[in-house]
PyMOL Python script that loads the backbone (N, CA, C, O; Angstrom):
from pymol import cmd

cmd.read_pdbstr("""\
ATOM      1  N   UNK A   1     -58.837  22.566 -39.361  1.00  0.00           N
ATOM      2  CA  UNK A   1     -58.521  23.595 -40.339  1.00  0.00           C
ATOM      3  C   UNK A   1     -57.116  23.340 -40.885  1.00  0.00           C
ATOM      4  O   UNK A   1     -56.107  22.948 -40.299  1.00  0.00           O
ATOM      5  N   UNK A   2     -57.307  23.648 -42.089  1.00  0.00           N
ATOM      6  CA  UNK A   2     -55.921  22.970 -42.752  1.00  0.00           C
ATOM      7  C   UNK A   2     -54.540  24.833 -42.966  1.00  0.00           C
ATOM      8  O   UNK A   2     -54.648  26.055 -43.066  1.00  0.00           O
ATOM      9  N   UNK A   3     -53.668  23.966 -42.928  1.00  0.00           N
ATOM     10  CA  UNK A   3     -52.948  24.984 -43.434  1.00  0.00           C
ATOM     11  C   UNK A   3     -52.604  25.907 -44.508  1.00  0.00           C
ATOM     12  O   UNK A   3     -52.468  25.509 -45.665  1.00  0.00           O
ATOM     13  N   UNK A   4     -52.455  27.161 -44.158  1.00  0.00           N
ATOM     14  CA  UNK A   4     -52.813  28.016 -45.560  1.00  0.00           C
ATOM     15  C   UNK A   4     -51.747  27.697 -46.624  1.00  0.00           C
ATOM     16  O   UNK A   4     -50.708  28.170 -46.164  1.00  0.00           O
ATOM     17  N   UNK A   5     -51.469  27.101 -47.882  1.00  0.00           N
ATOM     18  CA  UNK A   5     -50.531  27.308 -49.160  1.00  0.00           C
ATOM     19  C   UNK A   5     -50.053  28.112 -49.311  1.00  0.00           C
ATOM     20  O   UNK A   5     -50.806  29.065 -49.508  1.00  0.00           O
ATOM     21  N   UNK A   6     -48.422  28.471 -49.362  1.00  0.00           N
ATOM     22  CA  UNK A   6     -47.926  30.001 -49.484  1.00  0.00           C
ATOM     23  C   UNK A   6     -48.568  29.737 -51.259  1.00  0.00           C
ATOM     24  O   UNK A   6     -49.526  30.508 -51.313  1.00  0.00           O
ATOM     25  N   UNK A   7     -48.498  29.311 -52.079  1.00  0.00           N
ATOM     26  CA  UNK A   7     -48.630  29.354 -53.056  1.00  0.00           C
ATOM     27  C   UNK A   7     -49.931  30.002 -53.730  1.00  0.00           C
ATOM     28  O   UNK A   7     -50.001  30.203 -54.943  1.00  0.00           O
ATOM     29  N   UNK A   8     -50.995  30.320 -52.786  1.00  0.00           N
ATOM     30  CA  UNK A   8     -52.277  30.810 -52.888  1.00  0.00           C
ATOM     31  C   UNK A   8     -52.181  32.265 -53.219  1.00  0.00           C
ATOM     32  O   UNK A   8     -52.866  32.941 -53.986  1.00  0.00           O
ATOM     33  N   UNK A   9     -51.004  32.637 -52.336  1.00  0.00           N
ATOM     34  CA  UNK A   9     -50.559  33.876 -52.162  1.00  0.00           C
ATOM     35  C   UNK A   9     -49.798  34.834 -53.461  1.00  0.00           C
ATOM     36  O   UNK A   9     -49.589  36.047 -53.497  1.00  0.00           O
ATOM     37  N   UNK A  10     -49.557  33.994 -54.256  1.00  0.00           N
ATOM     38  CA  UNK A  10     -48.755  34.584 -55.372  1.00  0.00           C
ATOM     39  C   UNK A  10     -49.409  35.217 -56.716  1.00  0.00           C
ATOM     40  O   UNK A  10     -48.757  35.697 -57.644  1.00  0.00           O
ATOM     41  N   UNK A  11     -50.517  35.145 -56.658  1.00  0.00           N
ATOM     42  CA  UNK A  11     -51.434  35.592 -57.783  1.00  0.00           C
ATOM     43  C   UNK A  11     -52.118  36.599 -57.238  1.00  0.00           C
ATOM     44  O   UNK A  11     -52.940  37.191 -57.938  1.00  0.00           O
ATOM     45  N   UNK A  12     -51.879  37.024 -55.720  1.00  0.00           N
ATOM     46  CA  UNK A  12     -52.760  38.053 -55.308  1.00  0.00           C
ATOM     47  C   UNK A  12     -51.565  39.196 -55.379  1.00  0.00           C
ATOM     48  O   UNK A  12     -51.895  40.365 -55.578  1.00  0.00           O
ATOM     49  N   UNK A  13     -50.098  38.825 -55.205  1.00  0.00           N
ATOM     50  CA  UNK A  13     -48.784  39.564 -55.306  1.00  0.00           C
ATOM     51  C   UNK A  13     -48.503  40.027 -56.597  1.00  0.00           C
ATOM     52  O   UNK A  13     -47.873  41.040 -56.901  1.00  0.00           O
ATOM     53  N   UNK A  14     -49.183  38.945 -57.552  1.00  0.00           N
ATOM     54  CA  UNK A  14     -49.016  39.495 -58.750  1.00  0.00           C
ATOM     55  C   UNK A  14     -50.327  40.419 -59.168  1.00  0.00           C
ATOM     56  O   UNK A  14     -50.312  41.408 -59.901  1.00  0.00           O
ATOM     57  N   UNK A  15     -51.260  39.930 -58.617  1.00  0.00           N
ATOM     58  CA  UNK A  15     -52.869  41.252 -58.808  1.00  0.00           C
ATOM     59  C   UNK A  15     -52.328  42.800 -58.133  1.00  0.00           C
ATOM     60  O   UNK A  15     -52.485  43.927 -58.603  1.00  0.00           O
ATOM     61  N   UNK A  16     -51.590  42.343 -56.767  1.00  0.00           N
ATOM     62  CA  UNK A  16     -51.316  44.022 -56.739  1.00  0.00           C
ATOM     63  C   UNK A  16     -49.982  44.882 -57.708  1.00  0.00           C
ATOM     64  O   UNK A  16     -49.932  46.020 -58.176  1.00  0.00           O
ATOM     65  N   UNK A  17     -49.025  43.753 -57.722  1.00  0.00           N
ATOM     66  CA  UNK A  17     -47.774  44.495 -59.016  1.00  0.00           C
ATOM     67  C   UNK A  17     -48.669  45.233 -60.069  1.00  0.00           C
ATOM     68  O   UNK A  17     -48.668  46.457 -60.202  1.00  0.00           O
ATOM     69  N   UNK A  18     -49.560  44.222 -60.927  1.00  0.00           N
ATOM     70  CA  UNK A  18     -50.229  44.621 -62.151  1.00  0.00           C
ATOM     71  C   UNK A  18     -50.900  45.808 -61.795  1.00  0.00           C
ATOM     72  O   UNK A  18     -50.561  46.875 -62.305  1.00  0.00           O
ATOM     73  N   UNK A  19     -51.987  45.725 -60.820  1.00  0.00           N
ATOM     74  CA  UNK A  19     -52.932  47.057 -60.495  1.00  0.00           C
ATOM     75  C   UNK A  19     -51.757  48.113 -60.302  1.00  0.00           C
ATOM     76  O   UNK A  19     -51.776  49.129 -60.996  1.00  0.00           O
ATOM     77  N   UNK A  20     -50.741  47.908 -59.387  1.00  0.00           N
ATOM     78  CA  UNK A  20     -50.311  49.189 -59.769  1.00  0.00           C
ATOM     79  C   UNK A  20     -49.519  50.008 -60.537  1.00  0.00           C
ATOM     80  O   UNK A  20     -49.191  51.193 -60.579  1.00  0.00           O
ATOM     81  N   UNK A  21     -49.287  48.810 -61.232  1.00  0.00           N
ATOM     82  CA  UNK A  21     -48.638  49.373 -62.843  1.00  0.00           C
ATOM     83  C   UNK A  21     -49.355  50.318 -63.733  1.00  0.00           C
ATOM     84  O   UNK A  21     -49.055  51.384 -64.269  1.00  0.00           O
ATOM     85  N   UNK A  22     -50.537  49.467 -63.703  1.00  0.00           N
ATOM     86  CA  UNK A  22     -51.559  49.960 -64.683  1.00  0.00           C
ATOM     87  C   UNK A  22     -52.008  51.233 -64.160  1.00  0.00           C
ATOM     88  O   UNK A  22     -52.477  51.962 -65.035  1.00  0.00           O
ATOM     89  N   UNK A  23     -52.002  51.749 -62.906  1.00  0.00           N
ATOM     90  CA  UNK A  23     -52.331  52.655 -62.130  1.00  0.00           C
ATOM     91  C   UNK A  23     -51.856  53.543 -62.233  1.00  0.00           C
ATOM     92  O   UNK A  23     -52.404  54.646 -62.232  1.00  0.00           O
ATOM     93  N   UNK A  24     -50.599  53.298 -62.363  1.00  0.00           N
ATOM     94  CA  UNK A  24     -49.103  54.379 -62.147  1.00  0.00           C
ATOM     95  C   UNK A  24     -49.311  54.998 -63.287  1.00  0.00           C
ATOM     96  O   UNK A  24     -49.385  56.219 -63.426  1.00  0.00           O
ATOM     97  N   UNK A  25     -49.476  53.631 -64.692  1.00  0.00           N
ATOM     98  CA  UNK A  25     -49.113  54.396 -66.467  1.00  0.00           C
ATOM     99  C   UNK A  25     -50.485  54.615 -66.535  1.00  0.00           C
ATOM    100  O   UNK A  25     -50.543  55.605 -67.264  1.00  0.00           O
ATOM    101  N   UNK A  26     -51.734  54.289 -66.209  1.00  0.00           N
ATOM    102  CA  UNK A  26     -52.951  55.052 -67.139  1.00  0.00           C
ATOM    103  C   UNK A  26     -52.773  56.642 -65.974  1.00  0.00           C
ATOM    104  O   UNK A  26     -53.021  57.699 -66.554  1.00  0.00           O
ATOM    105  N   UNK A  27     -52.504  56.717 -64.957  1.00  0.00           N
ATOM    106  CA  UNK A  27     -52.153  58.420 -64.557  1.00  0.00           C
ATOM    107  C   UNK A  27     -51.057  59.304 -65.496  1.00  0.00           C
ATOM    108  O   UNK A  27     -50.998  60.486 -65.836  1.00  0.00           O
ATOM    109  N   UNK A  28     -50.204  58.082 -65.738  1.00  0.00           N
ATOM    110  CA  UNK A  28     -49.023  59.404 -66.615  1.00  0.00           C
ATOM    111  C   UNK A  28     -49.363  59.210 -68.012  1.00  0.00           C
ATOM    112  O   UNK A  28     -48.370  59.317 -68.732  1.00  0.00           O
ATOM    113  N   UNK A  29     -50.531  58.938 -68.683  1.00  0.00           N
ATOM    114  CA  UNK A  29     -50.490  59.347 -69.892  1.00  0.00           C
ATOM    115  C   UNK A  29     -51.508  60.809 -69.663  1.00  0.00           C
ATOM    116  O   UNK A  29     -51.512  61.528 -70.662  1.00  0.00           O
ATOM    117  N   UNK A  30     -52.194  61.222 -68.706  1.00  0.00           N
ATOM    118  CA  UNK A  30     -52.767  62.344 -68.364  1.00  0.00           C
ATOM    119  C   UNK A  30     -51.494  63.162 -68.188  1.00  0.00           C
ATOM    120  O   UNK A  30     -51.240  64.207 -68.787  1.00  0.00           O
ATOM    121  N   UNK A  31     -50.900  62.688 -67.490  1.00  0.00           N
ATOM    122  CA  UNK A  31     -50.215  64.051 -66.571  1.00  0.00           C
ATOM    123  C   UNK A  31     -48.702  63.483 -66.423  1.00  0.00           C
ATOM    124  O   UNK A  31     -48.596  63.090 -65.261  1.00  0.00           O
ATOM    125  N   UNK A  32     -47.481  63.279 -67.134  1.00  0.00           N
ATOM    126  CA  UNK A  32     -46.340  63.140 -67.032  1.00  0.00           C
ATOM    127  C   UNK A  32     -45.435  63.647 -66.390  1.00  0.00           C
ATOM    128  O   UNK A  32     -44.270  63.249 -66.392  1.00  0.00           O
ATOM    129  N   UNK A  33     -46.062  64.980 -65.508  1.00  0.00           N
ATOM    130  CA  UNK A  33     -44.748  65.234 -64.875  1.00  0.00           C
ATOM    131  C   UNK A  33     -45.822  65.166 -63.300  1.00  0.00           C
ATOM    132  O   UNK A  33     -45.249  65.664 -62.331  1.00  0.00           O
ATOM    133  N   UNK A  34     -47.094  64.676 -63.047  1.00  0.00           N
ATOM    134  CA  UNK A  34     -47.336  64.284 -61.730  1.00  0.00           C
ATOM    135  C   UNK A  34     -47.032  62.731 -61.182  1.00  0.00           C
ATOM    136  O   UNK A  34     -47.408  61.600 -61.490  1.00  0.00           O
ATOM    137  N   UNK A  35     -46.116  63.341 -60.175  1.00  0.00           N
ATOM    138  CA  UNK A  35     -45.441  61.837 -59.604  1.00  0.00           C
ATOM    139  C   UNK A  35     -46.434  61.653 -58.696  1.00  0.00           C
ATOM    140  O   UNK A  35     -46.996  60.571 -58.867  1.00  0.00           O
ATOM    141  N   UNK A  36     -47.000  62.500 -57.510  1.00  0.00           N
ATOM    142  CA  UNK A  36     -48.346  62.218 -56.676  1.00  0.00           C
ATOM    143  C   UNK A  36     -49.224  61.409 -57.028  1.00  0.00           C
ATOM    144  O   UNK A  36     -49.631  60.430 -56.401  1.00  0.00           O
ATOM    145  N   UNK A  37     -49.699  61.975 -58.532  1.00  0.00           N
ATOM    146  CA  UNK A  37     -50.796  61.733 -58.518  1.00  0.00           C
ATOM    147  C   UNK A  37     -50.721  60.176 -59.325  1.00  0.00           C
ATOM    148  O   UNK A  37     -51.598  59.316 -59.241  1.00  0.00           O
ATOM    149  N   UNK A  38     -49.366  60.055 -60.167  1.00  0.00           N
ATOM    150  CA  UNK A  38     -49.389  58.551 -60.440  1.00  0.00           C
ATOM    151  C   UNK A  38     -48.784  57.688 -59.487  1.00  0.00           C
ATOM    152  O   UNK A  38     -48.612  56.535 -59.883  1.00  0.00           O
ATOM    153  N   UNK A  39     -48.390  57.976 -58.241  1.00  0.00           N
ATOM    154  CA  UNK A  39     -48.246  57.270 -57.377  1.00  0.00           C
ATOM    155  C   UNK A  39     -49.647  56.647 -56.368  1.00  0.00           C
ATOM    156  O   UNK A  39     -49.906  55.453 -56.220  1.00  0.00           O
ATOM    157  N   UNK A  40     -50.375  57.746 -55.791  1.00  0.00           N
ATOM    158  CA  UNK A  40     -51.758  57.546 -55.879  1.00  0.00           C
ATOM    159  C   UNK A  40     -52.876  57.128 -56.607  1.00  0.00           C
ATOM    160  O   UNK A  40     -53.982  56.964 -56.092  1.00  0.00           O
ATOM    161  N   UNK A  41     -52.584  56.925 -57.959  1.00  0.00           N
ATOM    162  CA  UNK A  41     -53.538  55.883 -58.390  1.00  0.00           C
ATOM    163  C   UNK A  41     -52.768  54.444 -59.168  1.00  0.00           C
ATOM    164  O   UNK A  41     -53.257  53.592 -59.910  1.00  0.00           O
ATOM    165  N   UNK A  42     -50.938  54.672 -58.464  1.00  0.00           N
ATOM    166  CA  UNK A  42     -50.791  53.330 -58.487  1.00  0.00           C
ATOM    167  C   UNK A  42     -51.121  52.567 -57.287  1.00  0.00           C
ATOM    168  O   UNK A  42     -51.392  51.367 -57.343  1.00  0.00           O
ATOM    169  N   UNK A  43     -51.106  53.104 -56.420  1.00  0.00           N
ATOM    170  CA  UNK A  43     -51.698  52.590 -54.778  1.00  0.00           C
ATOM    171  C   UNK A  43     -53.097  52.309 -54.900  1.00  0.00           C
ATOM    172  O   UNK A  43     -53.482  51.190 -54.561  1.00  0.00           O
ATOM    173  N   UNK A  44     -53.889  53.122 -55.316  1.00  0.00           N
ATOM    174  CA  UNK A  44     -55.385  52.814 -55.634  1.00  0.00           C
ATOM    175  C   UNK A  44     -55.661  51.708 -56.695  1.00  0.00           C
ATOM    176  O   UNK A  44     -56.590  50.909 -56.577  1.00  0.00           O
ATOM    177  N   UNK A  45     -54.721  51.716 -57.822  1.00  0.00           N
ATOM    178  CA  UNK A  45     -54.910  50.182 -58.609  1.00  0.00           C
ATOM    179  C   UNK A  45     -54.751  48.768 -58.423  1.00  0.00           C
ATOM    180  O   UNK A  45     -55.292  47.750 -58.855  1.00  0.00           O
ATOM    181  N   UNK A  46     -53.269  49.231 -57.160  1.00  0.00           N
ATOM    182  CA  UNK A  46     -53.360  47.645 -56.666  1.00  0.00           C
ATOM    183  C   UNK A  46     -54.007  47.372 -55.453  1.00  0.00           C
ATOM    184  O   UNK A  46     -54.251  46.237 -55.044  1.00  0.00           O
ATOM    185  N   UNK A  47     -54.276  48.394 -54.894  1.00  0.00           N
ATOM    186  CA  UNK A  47     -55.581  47.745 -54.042  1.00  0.00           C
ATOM    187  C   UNK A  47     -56.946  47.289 -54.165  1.00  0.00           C
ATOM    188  O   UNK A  47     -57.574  46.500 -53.459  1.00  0.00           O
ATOM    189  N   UNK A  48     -57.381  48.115 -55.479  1.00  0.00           N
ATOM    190  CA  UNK A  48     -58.868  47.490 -56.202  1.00  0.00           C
ATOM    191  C   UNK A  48     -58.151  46.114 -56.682  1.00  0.00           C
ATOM    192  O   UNK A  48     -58.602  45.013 -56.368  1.00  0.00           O
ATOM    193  N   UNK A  49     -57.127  46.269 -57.382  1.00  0.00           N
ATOM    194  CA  UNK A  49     -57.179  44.895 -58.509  1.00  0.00           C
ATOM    195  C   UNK A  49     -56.573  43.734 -57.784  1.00  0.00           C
ATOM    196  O   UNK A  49     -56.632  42.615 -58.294  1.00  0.00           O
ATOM    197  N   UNK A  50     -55.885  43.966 -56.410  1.00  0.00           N
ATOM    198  CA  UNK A  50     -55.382  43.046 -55.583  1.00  0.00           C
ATOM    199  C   UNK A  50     -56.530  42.741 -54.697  1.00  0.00           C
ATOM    200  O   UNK A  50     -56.717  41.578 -54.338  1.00  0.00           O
ATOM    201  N   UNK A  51     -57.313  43.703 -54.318  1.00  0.00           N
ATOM    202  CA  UNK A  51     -58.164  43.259 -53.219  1.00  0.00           C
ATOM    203  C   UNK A  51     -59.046  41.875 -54.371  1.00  0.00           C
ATOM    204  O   UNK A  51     -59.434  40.792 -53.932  1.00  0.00           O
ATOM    205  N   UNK A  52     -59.175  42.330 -55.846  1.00  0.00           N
ATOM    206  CA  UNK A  52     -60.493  41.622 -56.518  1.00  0.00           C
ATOM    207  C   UNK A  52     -60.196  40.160 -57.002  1.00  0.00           C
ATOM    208  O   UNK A  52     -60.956  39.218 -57.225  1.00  0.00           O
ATOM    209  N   UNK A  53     -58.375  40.331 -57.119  1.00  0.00           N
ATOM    210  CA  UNK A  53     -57.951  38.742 -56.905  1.00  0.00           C
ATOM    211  C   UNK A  53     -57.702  38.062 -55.407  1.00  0.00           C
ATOM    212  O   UNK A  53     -57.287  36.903 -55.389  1.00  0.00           O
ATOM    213  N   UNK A  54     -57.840  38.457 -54.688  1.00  0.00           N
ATOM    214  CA  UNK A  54     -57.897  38.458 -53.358  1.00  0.00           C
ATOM    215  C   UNK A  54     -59.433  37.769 -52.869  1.00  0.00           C
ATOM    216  O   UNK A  54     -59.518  37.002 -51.910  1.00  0.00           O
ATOM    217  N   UNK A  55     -60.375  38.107 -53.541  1.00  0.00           N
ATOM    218  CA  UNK A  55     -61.836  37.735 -52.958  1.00  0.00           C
ATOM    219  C   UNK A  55     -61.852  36.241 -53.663  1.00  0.00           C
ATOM    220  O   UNK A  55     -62.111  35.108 -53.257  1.00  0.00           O
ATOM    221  N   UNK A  56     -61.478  36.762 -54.818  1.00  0.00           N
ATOM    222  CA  UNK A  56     -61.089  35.235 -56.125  1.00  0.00           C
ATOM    223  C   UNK A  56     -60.472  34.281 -55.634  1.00  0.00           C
ATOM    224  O   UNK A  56     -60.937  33.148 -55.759  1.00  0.00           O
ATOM    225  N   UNK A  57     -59.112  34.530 -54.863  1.00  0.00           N
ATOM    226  CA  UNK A  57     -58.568  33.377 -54.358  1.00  0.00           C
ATOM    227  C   UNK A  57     -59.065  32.317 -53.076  1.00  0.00           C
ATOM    228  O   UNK A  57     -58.818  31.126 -52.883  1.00  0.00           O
ATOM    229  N   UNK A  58     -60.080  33.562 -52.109  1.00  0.00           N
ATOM    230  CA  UNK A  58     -61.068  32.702 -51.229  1.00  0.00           C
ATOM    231  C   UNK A  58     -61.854  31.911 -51.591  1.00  0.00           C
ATOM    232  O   UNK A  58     -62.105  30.949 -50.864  1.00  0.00           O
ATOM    233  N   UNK A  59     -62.590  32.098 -53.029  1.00  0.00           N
ATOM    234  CA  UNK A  59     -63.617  31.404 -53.181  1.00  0.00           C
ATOM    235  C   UNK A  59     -62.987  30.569 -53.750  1.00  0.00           C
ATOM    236  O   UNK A  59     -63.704  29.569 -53.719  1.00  0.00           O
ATOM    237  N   UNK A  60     -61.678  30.231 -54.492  1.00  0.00           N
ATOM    238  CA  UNK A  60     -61.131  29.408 -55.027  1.00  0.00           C
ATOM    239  C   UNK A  60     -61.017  28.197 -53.778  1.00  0.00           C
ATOM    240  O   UNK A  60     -61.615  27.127 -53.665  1.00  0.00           O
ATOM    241  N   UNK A  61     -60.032  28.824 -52.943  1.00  0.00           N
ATOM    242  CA  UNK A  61     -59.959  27.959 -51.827  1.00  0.00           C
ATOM    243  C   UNK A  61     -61.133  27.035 -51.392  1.00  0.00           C
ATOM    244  O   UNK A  61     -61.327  25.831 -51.559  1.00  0.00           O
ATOM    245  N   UNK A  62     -61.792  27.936 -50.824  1.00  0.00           N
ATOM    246  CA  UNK A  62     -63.274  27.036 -50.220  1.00  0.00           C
ATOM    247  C   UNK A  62     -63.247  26.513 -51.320  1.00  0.00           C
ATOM    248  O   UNK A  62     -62.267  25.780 -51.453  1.00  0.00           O
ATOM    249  N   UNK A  63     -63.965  26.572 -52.262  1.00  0.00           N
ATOM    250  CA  UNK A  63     -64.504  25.252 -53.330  1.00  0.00           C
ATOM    251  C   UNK A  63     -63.594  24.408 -53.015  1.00  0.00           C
ATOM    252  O   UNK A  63     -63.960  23.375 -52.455  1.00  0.00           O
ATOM    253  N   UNK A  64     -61.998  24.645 -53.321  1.00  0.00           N
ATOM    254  CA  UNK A  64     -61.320  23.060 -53.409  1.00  0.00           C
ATOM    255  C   UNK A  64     -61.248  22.329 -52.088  1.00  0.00           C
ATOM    256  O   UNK A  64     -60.932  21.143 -51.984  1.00  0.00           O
ATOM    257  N   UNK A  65     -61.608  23.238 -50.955  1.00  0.00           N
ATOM    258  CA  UNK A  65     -61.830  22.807 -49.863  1.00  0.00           C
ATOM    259  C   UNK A  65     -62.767  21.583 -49.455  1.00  0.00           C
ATOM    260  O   UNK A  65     -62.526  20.528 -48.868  1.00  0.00           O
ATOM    261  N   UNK A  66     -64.226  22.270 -50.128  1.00  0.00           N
ATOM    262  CA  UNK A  66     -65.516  22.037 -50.226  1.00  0.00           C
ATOM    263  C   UNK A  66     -65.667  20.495 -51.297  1.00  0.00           C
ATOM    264  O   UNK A  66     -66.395  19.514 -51.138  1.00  0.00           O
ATOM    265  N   UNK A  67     -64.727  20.784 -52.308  1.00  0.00           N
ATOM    266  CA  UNK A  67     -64.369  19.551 -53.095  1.00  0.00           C
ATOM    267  C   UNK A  67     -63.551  18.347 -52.025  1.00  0.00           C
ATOM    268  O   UNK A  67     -63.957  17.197 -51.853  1.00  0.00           O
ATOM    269  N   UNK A  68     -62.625  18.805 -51.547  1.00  0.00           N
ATOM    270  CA  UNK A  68     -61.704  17.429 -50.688  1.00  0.00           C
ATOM    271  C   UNK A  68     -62.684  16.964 -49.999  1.00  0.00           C
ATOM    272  O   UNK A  68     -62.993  15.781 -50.141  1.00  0.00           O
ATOM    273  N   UNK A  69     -63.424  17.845 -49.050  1.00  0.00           N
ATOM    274  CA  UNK A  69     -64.550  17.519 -48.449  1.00  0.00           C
ATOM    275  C   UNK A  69     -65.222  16.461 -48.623  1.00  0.00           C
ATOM    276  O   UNK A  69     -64.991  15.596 -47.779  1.00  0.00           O
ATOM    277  N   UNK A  70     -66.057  16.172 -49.491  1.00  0.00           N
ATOM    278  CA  UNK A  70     -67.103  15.999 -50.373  1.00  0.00           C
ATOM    279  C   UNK A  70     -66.205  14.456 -51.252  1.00  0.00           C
ATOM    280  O   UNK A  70     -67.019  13.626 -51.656  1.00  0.00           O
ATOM    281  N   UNK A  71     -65.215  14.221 -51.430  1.00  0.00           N
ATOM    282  CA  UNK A  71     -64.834  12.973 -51.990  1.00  0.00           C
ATOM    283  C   UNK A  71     -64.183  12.563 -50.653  1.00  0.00           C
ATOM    284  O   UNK A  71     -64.286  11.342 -50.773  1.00  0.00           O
ATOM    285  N   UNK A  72     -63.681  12.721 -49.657  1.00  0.00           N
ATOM    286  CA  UNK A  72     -63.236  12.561 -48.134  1.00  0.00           C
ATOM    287  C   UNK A  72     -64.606  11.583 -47.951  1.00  0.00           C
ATOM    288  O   UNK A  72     -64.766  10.381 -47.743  1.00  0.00           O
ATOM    289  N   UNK A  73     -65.417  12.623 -48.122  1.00  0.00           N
ATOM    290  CA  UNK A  73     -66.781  11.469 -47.251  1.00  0.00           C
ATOM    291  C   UNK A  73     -67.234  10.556 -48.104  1.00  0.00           C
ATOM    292  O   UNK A  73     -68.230   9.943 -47.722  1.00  0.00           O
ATOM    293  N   UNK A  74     -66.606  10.163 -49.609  1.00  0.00           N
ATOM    294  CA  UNK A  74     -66.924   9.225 -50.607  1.00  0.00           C
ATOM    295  C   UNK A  74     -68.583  10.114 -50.931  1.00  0.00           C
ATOM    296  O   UNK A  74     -69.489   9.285 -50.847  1.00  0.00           O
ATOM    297  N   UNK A  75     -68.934  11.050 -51.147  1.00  0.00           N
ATOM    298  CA  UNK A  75     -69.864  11.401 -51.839  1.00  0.00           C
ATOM    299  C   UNK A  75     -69.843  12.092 -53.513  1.00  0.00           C
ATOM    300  O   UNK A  75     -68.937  12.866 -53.823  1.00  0.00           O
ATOM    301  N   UNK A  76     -70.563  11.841 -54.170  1.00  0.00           N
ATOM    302  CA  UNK A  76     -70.363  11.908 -55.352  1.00  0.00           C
ATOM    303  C   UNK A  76     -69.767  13.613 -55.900  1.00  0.00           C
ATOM    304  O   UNK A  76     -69.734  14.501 -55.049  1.00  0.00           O
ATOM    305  N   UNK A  77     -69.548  13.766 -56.629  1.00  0.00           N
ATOM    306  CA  UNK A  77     -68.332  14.851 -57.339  1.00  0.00           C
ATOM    307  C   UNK A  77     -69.761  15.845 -57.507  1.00  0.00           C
ATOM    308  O   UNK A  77     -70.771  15.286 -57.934  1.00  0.00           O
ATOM    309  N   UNK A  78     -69.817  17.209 -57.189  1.00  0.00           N
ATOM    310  CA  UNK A  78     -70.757  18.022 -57.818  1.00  0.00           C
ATOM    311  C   UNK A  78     -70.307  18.640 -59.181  1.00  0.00           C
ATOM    312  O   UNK A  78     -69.123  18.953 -59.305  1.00  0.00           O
ATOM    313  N   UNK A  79     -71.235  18.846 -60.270  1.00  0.00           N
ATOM    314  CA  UNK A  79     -70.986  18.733 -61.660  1.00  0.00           C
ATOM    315  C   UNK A  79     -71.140  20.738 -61.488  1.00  0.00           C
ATOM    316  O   UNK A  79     -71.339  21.373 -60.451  1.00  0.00           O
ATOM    317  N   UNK A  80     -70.978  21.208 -62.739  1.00  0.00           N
ATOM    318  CA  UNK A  80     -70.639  22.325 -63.035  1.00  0.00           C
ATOM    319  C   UNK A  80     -72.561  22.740 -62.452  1.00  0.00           C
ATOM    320  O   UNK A  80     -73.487  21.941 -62.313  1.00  0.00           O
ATOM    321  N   UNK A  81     -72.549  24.325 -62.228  1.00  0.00           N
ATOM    322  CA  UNK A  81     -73.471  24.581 -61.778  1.00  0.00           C
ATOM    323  C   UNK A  81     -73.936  24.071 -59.748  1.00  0.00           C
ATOM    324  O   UNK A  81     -74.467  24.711 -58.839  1.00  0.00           O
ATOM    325  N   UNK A  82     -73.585  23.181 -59.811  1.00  0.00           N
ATOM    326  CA  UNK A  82     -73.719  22.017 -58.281  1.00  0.00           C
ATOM    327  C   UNK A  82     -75.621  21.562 -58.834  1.00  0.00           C
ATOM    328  O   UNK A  82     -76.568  21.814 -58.089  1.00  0.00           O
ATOM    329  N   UNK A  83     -75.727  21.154 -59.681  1.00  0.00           N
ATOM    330  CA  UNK A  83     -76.951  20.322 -59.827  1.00  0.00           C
ATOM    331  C   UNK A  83     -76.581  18.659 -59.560  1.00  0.00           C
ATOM    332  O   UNK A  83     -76.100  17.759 -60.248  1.00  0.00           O
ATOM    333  N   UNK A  84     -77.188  18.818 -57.888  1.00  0.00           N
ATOM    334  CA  UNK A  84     -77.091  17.465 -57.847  1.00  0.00           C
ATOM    335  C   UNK A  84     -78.594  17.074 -57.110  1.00  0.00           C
ATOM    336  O   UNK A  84     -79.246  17.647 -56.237  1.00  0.00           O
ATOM    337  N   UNK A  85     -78.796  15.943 -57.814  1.00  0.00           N
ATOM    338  CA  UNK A  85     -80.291  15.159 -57.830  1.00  0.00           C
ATOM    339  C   UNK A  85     -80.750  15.513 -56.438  1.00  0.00           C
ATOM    340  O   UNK A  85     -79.983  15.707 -55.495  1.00  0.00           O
ATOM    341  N   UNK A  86     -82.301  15.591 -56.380  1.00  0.00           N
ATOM    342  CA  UNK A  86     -82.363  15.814 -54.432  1.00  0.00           C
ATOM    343  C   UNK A  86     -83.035  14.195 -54.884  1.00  0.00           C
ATOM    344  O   UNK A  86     -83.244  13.621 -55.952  1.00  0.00           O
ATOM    345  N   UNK A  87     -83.241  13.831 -53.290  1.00  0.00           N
ATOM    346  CA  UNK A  87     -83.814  12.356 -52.508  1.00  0.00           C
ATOM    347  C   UNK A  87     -84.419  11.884 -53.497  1.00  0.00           C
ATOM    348  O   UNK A  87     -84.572  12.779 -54.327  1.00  0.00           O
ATOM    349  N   UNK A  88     -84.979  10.612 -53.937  1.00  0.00           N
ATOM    350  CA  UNK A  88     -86.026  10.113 -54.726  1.00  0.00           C
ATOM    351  C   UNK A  88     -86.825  10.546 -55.761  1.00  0.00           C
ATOM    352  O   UNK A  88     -88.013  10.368 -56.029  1.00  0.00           O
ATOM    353  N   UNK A  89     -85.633  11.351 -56.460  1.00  0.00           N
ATOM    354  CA  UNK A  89     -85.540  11.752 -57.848  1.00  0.00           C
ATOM    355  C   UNK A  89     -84.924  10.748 -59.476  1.00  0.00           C
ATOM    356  O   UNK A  89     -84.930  11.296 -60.578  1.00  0.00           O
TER     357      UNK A  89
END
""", "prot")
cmd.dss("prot")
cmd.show_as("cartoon", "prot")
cmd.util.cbc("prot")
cmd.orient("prot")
């Protein structure tokens, strides 16, 4: 198992900043003088929108994982989709 990239990490730091920006200001155009409640759905924005770059960055990983893999063992590159020929085709 290889070691994790801090660098993997920085687009999920930036998914939760954004979510809870967006969280904080789509609550205070309702309600400008609730600090609760735009604090609570800035917490709730960056946890949806961090958790959803968060799932993104796993599957990112594995694939390029799944890619080193896969030219490691000198086997051919899988093309968009993964359509690759079966046996005596």
């Amino acid at each position: 198992m290889r070691r994790p990239n801090p660098w993997f990490f920085l687009p999920v730091l930036l998914g939760l900043a954004i979510g809870g920006a967006l969280g904080w200001l789509i609550a205070g155009v309702g309600c400008t003088e609730c600090v609760a409640s735009q604090a609570s759905f800035g917490v709730l924005g960056a946890i949806v929108i961090g958790g959803g770059v968060g799932v993104v960055m796993v599957l990112v990983i594995r694939s390029l994982d799944e890619h080193k893999e896969r030219t490691s063992q000198g086997l051919p590159d899988v093309g968009v989709g993964c359509e690759v020929p079966e046996d005596g085709d």
